[in-house]
C-alpha positions in Angstrom: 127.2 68.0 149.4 127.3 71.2 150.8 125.1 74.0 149.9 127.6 75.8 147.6 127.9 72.9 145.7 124.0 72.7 145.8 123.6 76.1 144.5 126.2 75.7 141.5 123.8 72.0 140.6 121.0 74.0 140.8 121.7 76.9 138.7 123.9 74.2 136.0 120.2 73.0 136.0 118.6 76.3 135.1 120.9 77.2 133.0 120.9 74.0 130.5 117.1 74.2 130.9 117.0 78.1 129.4 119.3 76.8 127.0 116.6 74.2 125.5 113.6 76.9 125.8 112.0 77.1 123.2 111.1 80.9 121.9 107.1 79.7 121.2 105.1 77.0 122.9 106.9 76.3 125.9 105.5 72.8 126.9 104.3 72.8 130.5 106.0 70.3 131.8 109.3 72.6 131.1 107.5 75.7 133.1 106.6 72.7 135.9 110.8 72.3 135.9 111.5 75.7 135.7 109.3 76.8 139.6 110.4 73.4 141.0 114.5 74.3 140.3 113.9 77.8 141.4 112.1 77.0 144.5 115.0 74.7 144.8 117.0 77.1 144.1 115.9 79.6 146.4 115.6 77.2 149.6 118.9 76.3 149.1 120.3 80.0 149.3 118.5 80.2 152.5 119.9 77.3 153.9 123.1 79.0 152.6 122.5 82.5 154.4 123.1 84.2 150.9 120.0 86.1 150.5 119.7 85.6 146.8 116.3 85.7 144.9 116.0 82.9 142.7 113.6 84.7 140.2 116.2 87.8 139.2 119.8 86.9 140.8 119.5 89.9 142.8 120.3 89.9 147.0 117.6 89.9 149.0 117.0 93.3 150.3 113.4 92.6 153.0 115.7 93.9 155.8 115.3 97.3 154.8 
């Protein structure tokens, strides 16, 4: 798998997981899933060289 393809799992797997969020009451275990598929999510960017923040889409901009 290469880490486009990684990227595009990772953020089908955010997606469909903001899709089921509830508006009250969140059960943990869904906010435990949500920071394990960003962390993901961000690691495999790096790996990638993209630069792109998992927590708001945006590039990464620490270079100044």
């Amino acid at each position: 798998m290469t880490d486009s393809d990684e990227i595009r799992r990772l953020e089908g797997q955010l997606a469909d997981l903001k899709a089921r969020w509830p508006s009250h009451s969140v059960p943990p275990a869904m906010w435990d899933e949500l920071e394990m598929l960003e962390e993901e999510l961000e690691t495999a960017h790096a790996a990638a060289g993209t630069g792109v923040s998992a927590a708001d889409g945006s590039e990464d901009d620490r270079d100044g």
